[in-house]
matplotlib code that plots the C-alpha trace (Angstrom):
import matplotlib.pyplot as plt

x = [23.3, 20.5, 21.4, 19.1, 17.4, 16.8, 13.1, 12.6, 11.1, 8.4, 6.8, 6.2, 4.1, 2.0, 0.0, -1.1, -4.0, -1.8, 2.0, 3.5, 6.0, 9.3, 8.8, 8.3, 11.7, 13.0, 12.6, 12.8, 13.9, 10.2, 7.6, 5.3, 2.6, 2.9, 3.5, 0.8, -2.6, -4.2, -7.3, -5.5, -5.6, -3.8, -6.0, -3.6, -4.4, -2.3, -1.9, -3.8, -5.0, -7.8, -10.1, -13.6, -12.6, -10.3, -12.7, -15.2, -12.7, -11.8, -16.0, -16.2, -13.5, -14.7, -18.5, -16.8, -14.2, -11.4, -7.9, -5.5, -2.3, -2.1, 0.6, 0.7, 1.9, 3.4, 2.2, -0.5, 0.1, 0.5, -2.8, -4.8, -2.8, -6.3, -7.0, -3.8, -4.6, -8.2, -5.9, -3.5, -6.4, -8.3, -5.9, -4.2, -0.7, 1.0, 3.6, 5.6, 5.1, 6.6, 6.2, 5.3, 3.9, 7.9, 8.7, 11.1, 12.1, 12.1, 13.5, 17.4, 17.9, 19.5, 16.7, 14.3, 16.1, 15.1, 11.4, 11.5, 13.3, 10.9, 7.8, 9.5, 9.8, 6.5, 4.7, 6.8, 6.2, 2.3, 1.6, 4.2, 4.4, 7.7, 6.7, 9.5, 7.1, 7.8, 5.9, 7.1, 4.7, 3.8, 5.9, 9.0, 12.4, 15.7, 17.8, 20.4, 17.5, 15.6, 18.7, 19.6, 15.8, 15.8, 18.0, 15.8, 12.6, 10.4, 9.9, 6.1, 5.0, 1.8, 0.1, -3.0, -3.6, -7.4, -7.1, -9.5, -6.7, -7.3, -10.6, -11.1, -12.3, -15.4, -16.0, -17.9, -14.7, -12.3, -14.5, -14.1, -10.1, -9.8, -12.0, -10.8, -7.0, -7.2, -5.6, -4.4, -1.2, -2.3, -1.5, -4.2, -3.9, -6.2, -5.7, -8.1, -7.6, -10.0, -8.6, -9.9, -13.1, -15.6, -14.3, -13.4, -17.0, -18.7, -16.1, -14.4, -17.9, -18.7, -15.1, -15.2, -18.6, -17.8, -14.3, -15.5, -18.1, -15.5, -14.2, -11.3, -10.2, -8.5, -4.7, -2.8, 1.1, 3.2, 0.8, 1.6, 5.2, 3.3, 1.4, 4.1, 6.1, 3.0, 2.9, 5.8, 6.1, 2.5, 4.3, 7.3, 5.2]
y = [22.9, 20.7, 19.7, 19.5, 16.3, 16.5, 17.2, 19.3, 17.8, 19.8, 18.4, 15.4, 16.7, 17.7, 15.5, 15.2, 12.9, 12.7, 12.4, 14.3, 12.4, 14.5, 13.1, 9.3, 10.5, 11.6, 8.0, 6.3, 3.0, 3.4, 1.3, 4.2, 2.7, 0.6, 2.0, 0.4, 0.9, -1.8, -1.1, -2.1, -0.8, -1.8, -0.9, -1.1, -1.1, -0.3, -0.5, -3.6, -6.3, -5.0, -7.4, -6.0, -3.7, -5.9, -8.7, -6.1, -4.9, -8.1, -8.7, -6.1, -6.6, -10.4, -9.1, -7.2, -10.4, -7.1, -8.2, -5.7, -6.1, -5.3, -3.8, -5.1, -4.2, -6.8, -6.4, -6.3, -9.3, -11.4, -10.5, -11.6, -13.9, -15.9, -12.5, -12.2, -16.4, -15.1, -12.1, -14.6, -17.7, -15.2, -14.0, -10.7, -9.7, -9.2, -6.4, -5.6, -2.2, -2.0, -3.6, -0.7, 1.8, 4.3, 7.7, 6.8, 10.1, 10.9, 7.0, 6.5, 3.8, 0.6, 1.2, 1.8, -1.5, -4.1, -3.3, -4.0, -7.5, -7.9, -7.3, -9.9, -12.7, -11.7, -12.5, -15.5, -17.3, -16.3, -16.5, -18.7, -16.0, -14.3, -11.3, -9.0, -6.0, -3.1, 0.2, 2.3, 4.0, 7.4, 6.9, 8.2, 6.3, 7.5, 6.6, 4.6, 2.4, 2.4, 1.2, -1.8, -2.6, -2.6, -5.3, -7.7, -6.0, -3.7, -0.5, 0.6, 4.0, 5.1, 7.3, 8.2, 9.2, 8.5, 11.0, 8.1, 8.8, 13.0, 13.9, 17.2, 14.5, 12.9, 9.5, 11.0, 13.3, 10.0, 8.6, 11.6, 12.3, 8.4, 8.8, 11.8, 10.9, 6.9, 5.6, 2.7, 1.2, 3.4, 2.6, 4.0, 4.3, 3.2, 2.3, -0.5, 1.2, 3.3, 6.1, 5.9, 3.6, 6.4, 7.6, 4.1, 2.5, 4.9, 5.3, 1.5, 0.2, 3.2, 3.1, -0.5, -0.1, 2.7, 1.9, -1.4, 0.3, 1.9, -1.2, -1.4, -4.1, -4.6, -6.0, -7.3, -5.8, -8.3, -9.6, -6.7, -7.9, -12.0, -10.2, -8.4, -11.5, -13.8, -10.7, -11.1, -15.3, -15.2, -12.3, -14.8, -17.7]
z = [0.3, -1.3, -4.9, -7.8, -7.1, -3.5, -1.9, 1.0, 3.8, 4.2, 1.4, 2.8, 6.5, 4.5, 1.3, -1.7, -3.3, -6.4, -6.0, -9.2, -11.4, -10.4, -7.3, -8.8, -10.9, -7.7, -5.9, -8.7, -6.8, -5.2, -7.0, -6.6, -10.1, -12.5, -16.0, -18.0, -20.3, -19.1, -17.2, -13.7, -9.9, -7.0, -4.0, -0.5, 2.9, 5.7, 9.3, 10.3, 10.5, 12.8, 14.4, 12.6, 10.0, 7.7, 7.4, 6.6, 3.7, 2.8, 2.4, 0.3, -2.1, -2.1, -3.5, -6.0, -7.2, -6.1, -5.0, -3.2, -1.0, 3.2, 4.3, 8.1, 11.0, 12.6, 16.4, 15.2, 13.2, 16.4, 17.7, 14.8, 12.3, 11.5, 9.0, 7.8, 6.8, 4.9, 3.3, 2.1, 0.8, -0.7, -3.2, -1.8, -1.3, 2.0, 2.8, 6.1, 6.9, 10.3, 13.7, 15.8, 13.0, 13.2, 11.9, 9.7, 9.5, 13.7, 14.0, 14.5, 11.3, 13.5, 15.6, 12.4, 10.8, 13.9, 13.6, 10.5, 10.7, 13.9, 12.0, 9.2, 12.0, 13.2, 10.2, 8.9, 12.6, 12.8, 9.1, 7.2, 4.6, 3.4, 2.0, -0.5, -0.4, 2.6, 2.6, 5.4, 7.9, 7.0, 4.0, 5.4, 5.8, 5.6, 2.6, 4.2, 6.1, 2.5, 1.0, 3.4, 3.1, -0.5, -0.6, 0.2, -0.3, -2.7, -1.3, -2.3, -2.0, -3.9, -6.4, -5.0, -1.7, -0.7, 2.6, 4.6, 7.7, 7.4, 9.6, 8.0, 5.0, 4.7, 2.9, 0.0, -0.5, -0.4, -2.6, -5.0, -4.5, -5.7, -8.3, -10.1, -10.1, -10.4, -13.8, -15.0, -13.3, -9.9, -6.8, -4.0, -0.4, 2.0, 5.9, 7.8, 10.9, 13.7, 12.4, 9.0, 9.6, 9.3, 5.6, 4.3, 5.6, 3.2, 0.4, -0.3, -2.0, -3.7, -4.8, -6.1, -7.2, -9.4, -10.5, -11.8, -14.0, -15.2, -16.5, -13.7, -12.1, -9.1, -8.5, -5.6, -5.5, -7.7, -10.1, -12.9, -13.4, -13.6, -16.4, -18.3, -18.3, -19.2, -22.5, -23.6, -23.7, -25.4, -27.9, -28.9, -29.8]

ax = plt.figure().add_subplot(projection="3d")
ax.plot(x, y, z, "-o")
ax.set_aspect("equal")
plt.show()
């Protein structure tokens, strides 16, 4: 019988643009946004690198002075480590998010627990970069994987879900779902995949074109906790 805190499964084959706050309260060991007023966004990207479209999202973040964080995969990793390099020089974040892309949920967890270590190796030995950020592919994992990951790691979910993987969208509609629920401390999914190219090719500059002029600017993973501490030495001088 479930207790009072647990989530049925079902809520999660489906989505939402906005994940509510029981389920933030829920997970609460989940960095799902950062609780701030400061006009901040952390724009993520997942399953790449891919050979054309993350250099094309790392071109437009670059015209708009944007930062954001990649959450990898690390087969994919190995095939292209020279963008995972630009990523990394220009300024983003980096975050293991699996090496073969698992179900978490439809994955045994020792199983679920070497392709994670595997996608670690893989981007410390193509890269040099030892990341402590994990999101897990479609963001499922079960709670005893989660909680041997979380040893080491930051598990990052997300606040706002653009829908760029969901064909029934379009790019003007990702645009819109991103626009109407983005607030400060928000962290918005995006994917630099095939999957998603037709909806992210029209929505990403429209996105950081109109977010900026908002007055937003854009964050990679990490960098809120360098400001918060940065606050409070400036506040005790």
């Amino acid at each position: 019988m479930p207790n009072k805190y647990s989530v049925d499964k079902r809520f999660f084959s489906m989505y939402l643009n906005k994940i509510p706050g029981i389920v933030h309260r829920i997970y609460g060991a989940y960095l799902w946004r950062y609780n701030t007023q400061s006009p901040d966004l952390y724009l993520t990207f997942d399953d790449g690198p891919h050979p054309e479209i993350t250099p094309w999202v790392l071109d437009q973040l670059k015209e708009f002075n944007a930062r954001a964080t990649f959450f990898v995969v690390g087969k994919n990793v190995q095939q292209y480590p020279e963008i995972v390099h630009r990523a990394i020089d220009e300024g983003h974040s980096i975050g293991n998010h699996s090496y073969s892309h698992l179900n978490g949920w439809d994955t045994d967890s020792s199983v679920y627990l070497k392709d994670f270590l595997r996608a670690q190796r893989s981007l410390v030995e193509y890269t040099g970069y030892h990341t402590r950020l994990f999101r897990p592919p479609y963001g499922k994992v079960k709670r005893d994987a989660a909680k041997r990951i979380m040893r080491t790691h930051k598990m990052v979910m997300m606040d706002v879900i653009s829908g760029d993987f969901d064909l029934n969208n379009t790019g003007k509609d990702c645009q819109r779902i991103v626009i109407q629920h983005a607030k400060p401390g928000s962290i918005i999914l995006l994917h630099d995949s095939d999957k998603a190219w037709d909806r992210l090719e029209y929505a990403l500059p429209r996105l950081l074109r109109d977010l900026t002029a908002k007055g937003f600017q854009f964050l990679p993973i990490g960098e809120a906790r360098a400001k918060a501490q940065a606050a409070r030495l400036a506040s005790s001088q």
